[in-house]
PDB file as gemmi writes it, atoms N, CA and C in Angstrom:
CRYST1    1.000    1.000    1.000  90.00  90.00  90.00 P 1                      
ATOM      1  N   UNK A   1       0.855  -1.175   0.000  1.00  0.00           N  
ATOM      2  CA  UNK A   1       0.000   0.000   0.000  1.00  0.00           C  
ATOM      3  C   UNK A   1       0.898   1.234   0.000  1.00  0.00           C  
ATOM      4  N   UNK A   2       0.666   2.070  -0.998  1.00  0.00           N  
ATOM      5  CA  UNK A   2       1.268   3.628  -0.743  1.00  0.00           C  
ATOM      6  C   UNK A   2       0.592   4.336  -0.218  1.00  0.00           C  
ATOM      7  N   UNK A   3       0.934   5.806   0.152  1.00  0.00           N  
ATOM      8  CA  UNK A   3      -0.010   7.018   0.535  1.00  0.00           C  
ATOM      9  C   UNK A   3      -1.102   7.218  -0.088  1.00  0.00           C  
ATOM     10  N   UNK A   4      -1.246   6.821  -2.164  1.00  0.00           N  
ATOM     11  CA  UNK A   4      -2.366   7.344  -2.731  1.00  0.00           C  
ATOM     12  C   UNK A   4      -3.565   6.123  -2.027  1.00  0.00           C  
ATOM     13  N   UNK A   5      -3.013   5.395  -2.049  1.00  0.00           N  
ATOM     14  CA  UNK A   5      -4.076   3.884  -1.408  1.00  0.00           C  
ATOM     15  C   UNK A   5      -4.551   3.980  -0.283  1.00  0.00           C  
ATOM     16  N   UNK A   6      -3.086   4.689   0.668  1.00  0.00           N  
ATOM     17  CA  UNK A   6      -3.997   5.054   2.271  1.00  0.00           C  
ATOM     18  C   UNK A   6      -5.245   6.209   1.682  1.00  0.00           C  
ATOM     19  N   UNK A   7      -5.036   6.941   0.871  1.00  0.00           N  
ATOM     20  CA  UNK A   7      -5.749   8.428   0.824  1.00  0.00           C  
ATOM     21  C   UNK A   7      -7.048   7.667   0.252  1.00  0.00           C  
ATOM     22  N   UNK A   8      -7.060   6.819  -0.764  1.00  0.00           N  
ATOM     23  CA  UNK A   8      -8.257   6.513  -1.924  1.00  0.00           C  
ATOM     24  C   UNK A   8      -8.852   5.542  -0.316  1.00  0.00           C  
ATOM     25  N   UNK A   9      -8.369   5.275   0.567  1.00  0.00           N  
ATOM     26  CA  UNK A   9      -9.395   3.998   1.246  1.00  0.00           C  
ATOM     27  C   UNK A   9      -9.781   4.792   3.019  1.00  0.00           C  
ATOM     28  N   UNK A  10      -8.647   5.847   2.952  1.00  0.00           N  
ATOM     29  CA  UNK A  10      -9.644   6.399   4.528  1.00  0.00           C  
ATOM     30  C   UNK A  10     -10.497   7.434   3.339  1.00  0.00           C  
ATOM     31  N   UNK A  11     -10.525   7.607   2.737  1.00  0.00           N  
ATOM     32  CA  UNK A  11     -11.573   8.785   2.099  1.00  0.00           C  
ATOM     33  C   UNK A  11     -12.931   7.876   1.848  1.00  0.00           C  
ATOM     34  N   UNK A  12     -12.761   6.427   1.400  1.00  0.00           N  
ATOM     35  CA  UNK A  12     -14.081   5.402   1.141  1.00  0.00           C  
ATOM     36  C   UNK A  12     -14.409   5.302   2.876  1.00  0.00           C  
ATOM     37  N   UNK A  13     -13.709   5.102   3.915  1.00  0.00           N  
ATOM     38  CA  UNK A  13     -14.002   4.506   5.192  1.00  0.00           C  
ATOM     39  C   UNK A  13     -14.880   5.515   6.023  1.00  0.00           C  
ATOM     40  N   UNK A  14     -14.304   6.797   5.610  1.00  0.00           N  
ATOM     41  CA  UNK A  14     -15.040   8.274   6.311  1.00  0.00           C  
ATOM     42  C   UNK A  14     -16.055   8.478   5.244  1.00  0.00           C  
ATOM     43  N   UNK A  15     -16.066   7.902   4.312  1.00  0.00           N  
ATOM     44  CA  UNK A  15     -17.193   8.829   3.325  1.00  0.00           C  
ATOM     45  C   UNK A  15     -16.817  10.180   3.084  1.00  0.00           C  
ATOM     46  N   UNK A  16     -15.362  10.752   3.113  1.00  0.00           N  
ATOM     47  CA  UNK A  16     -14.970  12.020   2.542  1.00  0.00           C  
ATOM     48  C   UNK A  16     -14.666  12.393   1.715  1.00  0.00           C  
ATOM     49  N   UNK A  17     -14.086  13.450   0.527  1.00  0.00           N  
ATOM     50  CA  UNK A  17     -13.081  13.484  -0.750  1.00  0.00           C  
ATOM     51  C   UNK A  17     -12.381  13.640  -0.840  1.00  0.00           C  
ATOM     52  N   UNK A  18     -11.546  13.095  -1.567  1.00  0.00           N  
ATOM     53  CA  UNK A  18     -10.200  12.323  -1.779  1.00  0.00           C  
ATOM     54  C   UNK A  18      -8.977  13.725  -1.360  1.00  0.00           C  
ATOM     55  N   UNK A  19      -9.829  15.050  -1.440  1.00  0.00           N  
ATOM     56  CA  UNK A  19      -8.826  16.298  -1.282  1.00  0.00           C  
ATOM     57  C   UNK A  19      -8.843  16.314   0.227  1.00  0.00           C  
ATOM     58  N   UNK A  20      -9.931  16.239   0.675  1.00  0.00           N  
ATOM     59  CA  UNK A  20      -9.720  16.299   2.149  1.00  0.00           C  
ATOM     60  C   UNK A  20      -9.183  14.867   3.127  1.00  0.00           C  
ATOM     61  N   UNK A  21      -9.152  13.715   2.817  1.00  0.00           N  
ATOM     62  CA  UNK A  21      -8.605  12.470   2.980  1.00  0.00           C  
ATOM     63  C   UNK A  21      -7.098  12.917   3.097  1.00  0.00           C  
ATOM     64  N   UNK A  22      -6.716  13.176   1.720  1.00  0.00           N  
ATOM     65  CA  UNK A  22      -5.340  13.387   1.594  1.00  0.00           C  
ATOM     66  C   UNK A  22      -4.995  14.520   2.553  1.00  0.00           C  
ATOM     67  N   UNK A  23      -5.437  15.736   2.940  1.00  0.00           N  
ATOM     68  CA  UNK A  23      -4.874  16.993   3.741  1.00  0.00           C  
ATOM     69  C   UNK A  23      -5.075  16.149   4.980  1.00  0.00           C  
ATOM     70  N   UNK A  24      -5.849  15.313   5.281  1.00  0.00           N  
ATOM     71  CA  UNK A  24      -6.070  14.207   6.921  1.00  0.00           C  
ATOM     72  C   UNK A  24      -4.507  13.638   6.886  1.00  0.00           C  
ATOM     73  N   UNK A  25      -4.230  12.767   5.687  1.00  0.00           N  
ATOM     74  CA  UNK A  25      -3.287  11.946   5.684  1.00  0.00           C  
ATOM     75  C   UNK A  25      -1.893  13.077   5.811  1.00  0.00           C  
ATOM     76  N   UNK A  26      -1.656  14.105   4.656  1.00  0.00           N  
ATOM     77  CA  UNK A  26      -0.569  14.644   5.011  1.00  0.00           C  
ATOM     78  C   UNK A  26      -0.241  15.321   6.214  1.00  0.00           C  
ATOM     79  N   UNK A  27      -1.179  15.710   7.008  1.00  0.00           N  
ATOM     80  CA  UNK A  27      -1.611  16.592   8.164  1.00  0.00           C  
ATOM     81  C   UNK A  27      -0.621  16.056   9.031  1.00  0.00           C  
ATOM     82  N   UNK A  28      -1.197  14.862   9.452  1.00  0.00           N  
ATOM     83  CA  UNK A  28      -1.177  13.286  10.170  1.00  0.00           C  
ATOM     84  C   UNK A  28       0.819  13.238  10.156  1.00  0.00           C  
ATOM     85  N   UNK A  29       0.867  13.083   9.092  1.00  0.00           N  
ATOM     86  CA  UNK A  29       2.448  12.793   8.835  1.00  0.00           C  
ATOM     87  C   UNK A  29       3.423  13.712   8.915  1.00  0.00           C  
ATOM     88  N   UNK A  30       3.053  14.997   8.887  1.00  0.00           N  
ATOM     89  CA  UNK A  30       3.907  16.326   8.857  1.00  0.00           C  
ATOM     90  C   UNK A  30       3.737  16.303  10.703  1.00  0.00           C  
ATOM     91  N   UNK A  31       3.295  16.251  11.209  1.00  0.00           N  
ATOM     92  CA  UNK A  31       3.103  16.293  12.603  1.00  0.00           C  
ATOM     93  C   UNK A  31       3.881  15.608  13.322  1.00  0.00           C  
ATOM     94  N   UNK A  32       3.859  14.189  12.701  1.00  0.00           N  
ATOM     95  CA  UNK A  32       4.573  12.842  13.603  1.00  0.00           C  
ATOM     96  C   UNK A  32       6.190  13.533  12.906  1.00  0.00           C  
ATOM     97  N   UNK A  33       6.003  13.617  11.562  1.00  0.00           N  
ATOM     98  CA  UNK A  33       7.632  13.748  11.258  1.00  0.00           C  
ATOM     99  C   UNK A  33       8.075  15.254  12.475  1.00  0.00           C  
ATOM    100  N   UNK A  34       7.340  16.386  11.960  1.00  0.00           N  
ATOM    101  CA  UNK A  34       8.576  17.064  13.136  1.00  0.00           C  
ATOM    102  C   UNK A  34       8.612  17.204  14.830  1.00  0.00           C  
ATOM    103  N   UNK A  35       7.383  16.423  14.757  1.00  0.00           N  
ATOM    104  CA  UNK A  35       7.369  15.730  16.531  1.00  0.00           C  
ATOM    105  C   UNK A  35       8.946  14.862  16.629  1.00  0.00           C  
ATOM    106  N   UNK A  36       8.735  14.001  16.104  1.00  0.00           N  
ATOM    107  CA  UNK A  36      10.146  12.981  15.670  1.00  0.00           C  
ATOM    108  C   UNK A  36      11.559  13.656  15.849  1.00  0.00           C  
ATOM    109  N   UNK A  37      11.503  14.697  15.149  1.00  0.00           N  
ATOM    110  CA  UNK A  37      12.475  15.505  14.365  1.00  0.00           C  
ATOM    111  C   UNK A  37      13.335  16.083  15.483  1.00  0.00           C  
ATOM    112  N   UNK A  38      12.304  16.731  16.422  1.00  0.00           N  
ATOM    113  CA  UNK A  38      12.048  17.670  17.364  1.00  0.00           C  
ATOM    114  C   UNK A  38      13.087  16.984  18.486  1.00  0.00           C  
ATOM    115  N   UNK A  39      12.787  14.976  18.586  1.00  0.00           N  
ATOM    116  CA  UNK A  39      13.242  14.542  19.929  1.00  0.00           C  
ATOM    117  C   UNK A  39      12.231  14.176  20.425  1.00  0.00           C  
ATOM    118  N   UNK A  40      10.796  14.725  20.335  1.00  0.00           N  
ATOM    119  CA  UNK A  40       9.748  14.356  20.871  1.00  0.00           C  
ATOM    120  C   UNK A  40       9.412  12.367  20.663  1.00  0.00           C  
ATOM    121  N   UNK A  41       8.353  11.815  21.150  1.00  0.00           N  
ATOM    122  CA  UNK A  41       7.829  11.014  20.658  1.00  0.00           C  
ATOM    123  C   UNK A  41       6.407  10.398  20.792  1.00  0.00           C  
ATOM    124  N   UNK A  42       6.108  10.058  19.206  1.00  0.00           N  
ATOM    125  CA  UNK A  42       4.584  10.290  19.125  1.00  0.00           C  
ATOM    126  C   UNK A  42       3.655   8.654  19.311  1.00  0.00           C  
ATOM    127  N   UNK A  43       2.923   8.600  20.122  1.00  0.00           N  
ATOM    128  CA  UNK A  43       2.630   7.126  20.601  1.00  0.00           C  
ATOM    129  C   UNK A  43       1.007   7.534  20.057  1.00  0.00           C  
ATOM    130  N   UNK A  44       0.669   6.351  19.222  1.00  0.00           N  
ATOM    131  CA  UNK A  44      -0.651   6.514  19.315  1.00  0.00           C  
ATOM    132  C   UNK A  44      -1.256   5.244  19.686  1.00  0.00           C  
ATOM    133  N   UNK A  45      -1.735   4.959  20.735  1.00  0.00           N  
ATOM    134  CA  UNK A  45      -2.548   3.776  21.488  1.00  0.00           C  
ATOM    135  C   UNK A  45      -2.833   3.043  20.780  1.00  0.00           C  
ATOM    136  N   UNK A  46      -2.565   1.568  20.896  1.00  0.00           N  
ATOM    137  CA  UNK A  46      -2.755   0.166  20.136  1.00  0.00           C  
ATOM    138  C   UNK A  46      -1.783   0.325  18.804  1.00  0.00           C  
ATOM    139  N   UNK A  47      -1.428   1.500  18.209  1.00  0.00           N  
ATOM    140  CA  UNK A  47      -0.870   1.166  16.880  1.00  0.00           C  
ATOM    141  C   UNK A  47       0.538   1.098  17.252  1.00  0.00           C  
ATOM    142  N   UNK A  48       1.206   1.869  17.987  1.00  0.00           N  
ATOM    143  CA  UNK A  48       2.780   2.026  18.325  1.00  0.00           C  
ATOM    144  C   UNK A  48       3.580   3.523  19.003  1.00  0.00           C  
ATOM    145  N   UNK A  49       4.254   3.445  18.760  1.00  0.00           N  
ATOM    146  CA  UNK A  49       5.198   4.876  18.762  1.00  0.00           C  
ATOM    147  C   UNK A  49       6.510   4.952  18.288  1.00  0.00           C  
ATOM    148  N   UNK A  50       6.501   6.574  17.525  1.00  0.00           N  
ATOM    149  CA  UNK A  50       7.200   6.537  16.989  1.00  0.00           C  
ATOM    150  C   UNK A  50       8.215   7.566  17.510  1.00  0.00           C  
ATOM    151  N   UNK A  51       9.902   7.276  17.610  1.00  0.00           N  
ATOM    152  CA  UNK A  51      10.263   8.340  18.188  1.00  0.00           C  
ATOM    153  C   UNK A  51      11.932   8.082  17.439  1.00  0.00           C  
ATOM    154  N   UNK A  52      13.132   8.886  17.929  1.00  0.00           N  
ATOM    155  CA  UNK A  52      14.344   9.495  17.272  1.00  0.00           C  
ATOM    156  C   UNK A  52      15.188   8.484  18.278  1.00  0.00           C  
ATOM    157  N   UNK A  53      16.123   8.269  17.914  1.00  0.00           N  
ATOM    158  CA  UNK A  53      17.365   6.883  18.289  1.00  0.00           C  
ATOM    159  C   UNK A  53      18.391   7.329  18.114  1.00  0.00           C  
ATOM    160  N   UNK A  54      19.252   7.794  19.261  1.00  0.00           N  
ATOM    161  CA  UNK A  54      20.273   7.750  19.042  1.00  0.00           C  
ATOM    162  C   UNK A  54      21.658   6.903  19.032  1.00  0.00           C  
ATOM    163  N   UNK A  55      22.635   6.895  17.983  1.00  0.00           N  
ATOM    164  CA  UNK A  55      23.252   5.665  17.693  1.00  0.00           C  
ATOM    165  C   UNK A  55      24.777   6.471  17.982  1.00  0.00           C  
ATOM    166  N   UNK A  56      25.625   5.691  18.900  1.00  0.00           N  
ATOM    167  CA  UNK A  56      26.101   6.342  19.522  1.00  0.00           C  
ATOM    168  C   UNK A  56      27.830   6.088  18.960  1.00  0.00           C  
ATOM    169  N   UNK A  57      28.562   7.392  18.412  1.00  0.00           N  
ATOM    170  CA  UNK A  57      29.932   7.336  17.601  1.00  0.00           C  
ATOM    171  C   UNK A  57      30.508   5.780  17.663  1.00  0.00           C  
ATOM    172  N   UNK A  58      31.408   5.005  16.623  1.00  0.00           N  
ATOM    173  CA  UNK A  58      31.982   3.569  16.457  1.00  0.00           C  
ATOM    174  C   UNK A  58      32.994   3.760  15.261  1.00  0.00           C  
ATOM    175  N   UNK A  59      33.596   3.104  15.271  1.00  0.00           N  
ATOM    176  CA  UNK A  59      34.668   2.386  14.759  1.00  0.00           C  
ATOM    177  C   UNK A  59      34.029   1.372  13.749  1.00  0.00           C  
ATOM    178  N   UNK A  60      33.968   1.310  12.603  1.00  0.00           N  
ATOM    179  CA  UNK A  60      34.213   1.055  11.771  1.00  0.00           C  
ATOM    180  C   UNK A  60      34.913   0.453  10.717  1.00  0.00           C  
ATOM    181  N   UNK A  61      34.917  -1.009  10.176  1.00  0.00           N  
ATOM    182  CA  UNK A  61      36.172  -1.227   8.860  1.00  0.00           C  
ATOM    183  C   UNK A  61      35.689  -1.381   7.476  1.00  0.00           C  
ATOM    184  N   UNK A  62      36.349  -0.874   6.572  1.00  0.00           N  
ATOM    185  CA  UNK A  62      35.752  -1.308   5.174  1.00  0.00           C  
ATOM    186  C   UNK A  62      36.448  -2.787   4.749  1.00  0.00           C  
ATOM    187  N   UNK A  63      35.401  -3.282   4.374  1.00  0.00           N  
ATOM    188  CA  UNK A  63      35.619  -5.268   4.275  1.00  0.00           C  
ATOM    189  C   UNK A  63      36.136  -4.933   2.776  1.00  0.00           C  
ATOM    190  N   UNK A  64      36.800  -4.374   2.073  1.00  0.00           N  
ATOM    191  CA  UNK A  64      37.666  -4.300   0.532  1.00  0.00           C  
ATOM    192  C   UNK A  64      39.038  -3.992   1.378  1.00  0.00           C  
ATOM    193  N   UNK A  65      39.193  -2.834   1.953  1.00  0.00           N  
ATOM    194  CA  UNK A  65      40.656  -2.558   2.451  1.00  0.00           C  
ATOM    195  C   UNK A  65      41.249  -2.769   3.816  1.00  0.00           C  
ATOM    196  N   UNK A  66      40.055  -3.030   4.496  1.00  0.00           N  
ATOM    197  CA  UNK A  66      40.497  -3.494   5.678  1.00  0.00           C  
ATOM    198  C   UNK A  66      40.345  -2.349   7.092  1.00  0.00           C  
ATOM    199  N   UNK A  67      40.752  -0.909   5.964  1.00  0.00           N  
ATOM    200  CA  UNK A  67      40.877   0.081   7.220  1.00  0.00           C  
ATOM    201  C   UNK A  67      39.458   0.769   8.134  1.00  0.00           C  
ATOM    202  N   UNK A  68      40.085   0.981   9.136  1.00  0.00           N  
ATOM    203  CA  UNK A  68      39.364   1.800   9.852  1.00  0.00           C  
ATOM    204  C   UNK A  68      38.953   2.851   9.993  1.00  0.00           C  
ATOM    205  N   UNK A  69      37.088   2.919   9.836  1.00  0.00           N  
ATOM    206  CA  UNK A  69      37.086   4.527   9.337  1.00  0.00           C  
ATOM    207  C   UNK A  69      36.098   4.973  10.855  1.00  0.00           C  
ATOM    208  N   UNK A  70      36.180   5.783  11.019  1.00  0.00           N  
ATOM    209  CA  UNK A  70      35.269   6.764  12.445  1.00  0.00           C  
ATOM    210  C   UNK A  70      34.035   7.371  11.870  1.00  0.00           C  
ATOM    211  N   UNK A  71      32.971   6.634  12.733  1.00  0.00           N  
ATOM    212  CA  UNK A  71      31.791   6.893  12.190  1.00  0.00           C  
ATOM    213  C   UNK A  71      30.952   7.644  13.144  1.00  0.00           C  
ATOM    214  N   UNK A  72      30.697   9.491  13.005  1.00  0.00           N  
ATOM    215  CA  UNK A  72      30.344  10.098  13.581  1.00  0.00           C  
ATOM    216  C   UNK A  72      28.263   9.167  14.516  1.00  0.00           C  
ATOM    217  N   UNK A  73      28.176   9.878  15.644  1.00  0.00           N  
ATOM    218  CA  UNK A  73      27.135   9.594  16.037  1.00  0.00           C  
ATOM    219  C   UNK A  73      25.738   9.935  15.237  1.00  0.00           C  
ATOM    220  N   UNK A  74      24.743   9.554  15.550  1.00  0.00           N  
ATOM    221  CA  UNK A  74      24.368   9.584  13.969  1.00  0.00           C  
ATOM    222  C   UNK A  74      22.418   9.633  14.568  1.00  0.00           C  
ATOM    223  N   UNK A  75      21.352  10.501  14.421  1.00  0.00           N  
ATOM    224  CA  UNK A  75      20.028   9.900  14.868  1.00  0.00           C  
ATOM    225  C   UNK A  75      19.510   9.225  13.646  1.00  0.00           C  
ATOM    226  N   UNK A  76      18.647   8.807  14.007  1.00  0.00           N  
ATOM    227  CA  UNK A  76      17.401   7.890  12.835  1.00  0.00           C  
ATOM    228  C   UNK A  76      15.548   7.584  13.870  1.00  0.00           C  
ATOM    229  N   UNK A  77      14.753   7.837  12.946  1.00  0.00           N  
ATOM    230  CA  UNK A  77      13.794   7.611  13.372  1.00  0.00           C  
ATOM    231  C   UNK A  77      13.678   6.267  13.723  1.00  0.00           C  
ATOM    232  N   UNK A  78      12.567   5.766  14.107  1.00  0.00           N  
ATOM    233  CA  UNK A  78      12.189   4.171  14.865  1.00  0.00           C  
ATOM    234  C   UNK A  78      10.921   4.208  15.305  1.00  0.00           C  
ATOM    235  N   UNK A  79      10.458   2.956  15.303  1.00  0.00           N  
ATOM    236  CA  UNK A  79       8.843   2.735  15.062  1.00  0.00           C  
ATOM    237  C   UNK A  79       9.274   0.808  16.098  1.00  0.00           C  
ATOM    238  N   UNK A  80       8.174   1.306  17.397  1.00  0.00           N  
ATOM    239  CA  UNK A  80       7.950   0.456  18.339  1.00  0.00           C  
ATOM    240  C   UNK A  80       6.591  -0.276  18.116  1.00  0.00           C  
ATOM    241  N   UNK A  81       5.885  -0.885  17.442  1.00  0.00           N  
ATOM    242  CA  UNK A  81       4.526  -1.578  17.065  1.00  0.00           C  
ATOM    243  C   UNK A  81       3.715  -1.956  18.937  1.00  0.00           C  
ATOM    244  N   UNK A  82       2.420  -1.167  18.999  1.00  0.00           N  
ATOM    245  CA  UNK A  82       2.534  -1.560  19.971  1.00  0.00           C  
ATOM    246  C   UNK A  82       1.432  -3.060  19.902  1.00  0.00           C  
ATOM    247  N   UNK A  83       0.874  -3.280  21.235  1.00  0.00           N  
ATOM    248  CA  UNK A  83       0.333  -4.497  21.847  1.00  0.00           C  
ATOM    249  C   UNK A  83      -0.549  -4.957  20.573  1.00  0.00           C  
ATOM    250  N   UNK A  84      -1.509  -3.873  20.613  1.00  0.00           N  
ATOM    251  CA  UNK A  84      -2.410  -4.331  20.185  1.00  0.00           C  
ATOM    252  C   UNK A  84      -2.323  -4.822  18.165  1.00  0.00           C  
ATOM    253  N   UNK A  85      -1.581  -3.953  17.676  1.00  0.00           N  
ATOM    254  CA  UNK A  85      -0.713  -4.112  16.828  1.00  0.00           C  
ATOM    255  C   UNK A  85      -0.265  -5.295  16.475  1.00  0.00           C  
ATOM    256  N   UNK A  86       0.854  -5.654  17.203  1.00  0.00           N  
ATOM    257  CA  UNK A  86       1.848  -7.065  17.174  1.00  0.00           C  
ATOM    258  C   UNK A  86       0.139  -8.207  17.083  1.00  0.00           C  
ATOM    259  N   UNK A  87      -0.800  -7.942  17.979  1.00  0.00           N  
ATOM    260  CA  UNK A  87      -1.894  -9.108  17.883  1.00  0.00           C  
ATOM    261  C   UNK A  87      -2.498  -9.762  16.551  1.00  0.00           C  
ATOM    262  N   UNK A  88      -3.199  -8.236  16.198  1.00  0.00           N  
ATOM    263  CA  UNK A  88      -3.486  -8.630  15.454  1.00  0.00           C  
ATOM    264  C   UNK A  88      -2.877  -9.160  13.872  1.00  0.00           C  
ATOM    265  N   UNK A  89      -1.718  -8.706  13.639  1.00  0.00           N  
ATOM    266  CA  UNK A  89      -0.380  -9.431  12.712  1.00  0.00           C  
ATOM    267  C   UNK A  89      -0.573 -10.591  13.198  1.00  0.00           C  
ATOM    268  N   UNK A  90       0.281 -10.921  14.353  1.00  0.00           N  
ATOM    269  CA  UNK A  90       0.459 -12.377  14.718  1.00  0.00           C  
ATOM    270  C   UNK A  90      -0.934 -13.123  14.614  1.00  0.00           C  
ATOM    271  N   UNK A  91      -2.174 -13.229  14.404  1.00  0.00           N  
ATOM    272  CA  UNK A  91      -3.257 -13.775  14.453  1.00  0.00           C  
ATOM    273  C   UNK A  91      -3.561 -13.193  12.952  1.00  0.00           C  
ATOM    274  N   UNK A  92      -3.008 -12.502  12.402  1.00  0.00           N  
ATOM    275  CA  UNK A  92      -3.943 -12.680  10.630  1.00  0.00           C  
ATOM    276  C   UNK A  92      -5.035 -12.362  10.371  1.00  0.00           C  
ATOM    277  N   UNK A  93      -5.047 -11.176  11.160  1.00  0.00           N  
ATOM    278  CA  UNK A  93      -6.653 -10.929  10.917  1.00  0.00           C  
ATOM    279  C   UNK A  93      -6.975  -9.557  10.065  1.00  0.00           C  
ATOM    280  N   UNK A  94      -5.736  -9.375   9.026  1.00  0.00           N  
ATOM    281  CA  UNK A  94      -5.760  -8.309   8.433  1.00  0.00           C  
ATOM    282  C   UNK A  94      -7.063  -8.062   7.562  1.00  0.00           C  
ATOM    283  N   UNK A  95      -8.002  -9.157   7.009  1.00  0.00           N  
ATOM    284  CA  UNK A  95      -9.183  -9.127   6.253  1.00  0.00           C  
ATOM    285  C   UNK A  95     -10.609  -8.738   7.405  1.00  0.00           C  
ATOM    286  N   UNK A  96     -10.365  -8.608   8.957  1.00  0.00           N  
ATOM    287  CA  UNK A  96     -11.396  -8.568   9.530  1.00  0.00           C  
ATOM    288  C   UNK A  96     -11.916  -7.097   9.181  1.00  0.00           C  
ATOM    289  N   UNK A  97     -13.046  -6.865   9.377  1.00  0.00           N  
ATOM    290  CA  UNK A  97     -13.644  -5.517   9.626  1.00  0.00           C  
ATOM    291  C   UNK A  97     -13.570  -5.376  10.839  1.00  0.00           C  
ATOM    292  N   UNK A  98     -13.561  -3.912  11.239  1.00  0.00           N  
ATOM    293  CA  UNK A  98     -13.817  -3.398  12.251  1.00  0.00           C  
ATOM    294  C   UNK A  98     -11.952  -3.964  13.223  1.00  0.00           C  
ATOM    295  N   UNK A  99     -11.178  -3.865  12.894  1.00  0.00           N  
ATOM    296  CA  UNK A  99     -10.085  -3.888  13.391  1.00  0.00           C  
ATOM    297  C   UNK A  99      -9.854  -2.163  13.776  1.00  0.00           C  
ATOM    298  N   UNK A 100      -9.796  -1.912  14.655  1.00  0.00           N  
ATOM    299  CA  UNK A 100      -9.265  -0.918  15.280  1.00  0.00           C  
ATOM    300  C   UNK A 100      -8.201  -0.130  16.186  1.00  0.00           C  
ATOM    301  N   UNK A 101      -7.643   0.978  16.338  1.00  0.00           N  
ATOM    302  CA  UNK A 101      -6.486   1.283  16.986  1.00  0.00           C  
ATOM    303  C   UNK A 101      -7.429   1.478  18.155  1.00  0.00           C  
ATOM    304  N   UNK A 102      -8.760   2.068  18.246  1.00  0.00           N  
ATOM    305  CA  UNK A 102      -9.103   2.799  19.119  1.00  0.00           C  
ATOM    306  C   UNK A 102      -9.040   1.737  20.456  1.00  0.00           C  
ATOM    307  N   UNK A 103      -9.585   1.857  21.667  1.00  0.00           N  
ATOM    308  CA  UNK A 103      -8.804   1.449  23.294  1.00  0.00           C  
ATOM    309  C   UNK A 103     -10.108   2.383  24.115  1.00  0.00           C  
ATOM    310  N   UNK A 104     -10.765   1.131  24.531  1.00  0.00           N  
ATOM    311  CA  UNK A 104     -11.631   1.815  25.569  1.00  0.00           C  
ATOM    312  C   UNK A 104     -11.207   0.843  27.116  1.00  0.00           C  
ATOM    313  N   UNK A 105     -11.689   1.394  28.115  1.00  0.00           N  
ATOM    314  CA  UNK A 105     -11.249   0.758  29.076  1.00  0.00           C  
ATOM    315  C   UNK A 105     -11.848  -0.541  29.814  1.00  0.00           C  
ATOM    316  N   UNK A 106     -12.546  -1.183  28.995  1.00  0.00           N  
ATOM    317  CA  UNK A 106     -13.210  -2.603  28.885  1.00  0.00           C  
ATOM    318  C   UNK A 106     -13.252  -4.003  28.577  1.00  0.00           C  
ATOM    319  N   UNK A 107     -12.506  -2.852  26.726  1.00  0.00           N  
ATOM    320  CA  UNK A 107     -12.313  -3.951  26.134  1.00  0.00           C  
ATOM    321  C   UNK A 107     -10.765  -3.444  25.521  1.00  0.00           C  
ATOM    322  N   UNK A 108     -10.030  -4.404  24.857  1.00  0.00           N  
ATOM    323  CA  UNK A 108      -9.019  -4.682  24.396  1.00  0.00           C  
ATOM    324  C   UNK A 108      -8.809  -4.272  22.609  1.00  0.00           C  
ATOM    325  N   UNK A 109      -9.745  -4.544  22.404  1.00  0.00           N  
ATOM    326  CA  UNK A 109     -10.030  -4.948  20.890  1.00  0.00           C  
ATOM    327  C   UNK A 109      -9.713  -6.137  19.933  1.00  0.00           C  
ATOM    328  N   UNK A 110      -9.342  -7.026  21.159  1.00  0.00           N  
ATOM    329  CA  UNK A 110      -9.153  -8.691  20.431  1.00  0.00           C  
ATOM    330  C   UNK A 110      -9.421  -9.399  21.371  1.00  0.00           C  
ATOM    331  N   UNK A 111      -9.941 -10.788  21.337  1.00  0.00           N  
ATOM    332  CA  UNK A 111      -9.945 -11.792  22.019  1.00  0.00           C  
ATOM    333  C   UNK A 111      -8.990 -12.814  22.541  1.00  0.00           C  
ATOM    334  N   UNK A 112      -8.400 -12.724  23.487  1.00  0.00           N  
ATOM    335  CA  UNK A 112      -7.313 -13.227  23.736  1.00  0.00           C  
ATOM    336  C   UNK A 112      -7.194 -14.786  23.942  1.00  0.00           C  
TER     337      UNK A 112                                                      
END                                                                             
């Protein structure tokens, strides 16, 4: 699935148009990216969180010459899948309806 596929299928799921789907979707992503960016990190319940990693200066060899090169410290984004997430993957239930991120305090949103 790309972005136009996320955009063409939450715009069928909300019953919205495809211009306003897409300003949802880019909205959505410009937010998490400079939340990210920022240091911050953005958790959204049952789906995961996403936040900045830092990877901390190393030593280095190139496997052609052998030598040792110094490899400054370096961030990268990262994506933690959360609970509810990992479930429903591991159980295959990507064809169900009504799979949801949403989390009320009752129920779970899977049957365990």
């Amino acid at each position: 699935m790309n972005k136009a596929d996320l955009v063409a299928q939450l715009a069928e799921k909300l019953d919205i148009n495809h211009a306003d789907a897409a300003a949802a979707v880019e909205g959505t992503l410009d937010i998490v990216v400079r939340s990210v960016a920022q240091g911050k990190s953005v958790t959204i319940m049952g789906f995961g969180t996403l936040e900045s990693r830092e990877r901390a200066p190393r030593t280095a060899r190139n496997p052609h010459t052998g030598e040792t090169i110094e490899v400054p410290a370096t961030r990268s984004p990262a994506f933690r899948p959360g609970n509810y997430f990992r479930a429903v993957v591991k159980e295959g239930r990507a064809d169900d309806e009504g799979i949801s991120v949403r989390r009320s305090s009752s129920h779970t949103g899977f049957d365990a």
